[in-house]
N, C-alpha and C positions, 0 to 999 in steps of 0.2 A: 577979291582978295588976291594978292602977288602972293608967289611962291619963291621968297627969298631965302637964299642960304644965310645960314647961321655961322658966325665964324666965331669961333671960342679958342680962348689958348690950354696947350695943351702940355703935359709935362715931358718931353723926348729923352728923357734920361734913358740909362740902362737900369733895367732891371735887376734888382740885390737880392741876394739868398738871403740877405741880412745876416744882423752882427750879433754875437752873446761873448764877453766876458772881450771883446779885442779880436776875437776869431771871426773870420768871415764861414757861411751858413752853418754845416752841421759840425764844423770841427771842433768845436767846444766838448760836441760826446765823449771824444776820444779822451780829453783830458780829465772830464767828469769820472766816466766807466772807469777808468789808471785810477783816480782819486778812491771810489768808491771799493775797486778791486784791491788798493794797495792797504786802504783803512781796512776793510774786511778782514785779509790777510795777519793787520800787526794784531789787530783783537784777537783772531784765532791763535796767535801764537803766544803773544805773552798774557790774553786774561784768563782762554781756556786750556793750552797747554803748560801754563807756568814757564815760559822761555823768558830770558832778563829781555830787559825794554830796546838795550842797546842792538843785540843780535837781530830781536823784530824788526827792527827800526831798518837795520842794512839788509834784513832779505825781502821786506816788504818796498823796499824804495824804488827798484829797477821796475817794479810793474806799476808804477807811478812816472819815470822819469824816461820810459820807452816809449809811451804813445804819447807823450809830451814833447819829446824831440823828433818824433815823428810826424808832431804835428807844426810843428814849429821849423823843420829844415824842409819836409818837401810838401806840404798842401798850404802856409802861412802865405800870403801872399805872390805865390805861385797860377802858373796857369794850370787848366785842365790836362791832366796826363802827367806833368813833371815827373812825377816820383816814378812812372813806366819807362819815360825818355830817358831817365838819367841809369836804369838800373840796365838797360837795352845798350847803352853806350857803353858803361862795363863788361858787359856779358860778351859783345860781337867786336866792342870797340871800334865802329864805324858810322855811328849817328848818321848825320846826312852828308858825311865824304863822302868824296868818290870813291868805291870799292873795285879794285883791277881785278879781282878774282873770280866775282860776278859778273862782268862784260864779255861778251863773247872776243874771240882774240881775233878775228877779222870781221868787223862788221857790217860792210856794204857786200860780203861776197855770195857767192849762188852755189848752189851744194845743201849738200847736209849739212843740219844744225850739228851743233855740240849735244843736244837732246839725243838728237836723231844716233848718231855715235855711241852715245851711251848705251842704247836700247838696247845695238846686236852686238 
């Protein structure tokens, strides 16, 4: 009996988190929970507080229409991290530019660091 390899094809894709509703893996929760939290919300307020339907309607909608565009501007077809890189670039405003304030101000030279400076 030979001991031949077997040769079979095989599928090389990338691996998917998979899709629900158009959203790539879990981001569909986000829009669900907003759905679920904003219904919750309008029933509490106009079928057991007696509030008219219109008021319910506008204070229940922003906890429907916040994790929806949250889901929809920074994790919709975005990479991993987006929405930290973009808020990072706000906050320091220097993403992956060069930063002159970070560099030391002569840097091939022999002595004390800028550290070292600080310390005493």
């Amino acid at each position: 009996m030979s001991a031949e390899l077997r040769i079979t094809d095989t599928n090389s894709v990338n691996d998917s988190k998979g899709r629900a509703l158009g959203l790539e893996g879990n981001d569909f929760l986000y829009v669900i929970g907003g759905f679920v939290a904003a219904f919750a919300c309008y029933l509490l307020l106009d079928v057991l507080l007696g509030a008219a339907t219109l008021p319910s309607i506008l204070l229940a909608l922003p906890i429907l229409v916040l994790p929806t565009a949250w889901v929809l501007l920074f994790r919709h077809n975005k990479p991993d991290g987006y929405a930290e890189d973009f808020f990072d670039q706000l906050v320091t405003g220097e993403g992956w530019s060069f930063a002159a304030r970070n560099q030391p101000a002569h840097p091939g030279r022999s002595g004390p660091s800028t550290h070292e400076n600080r310390r005493t």
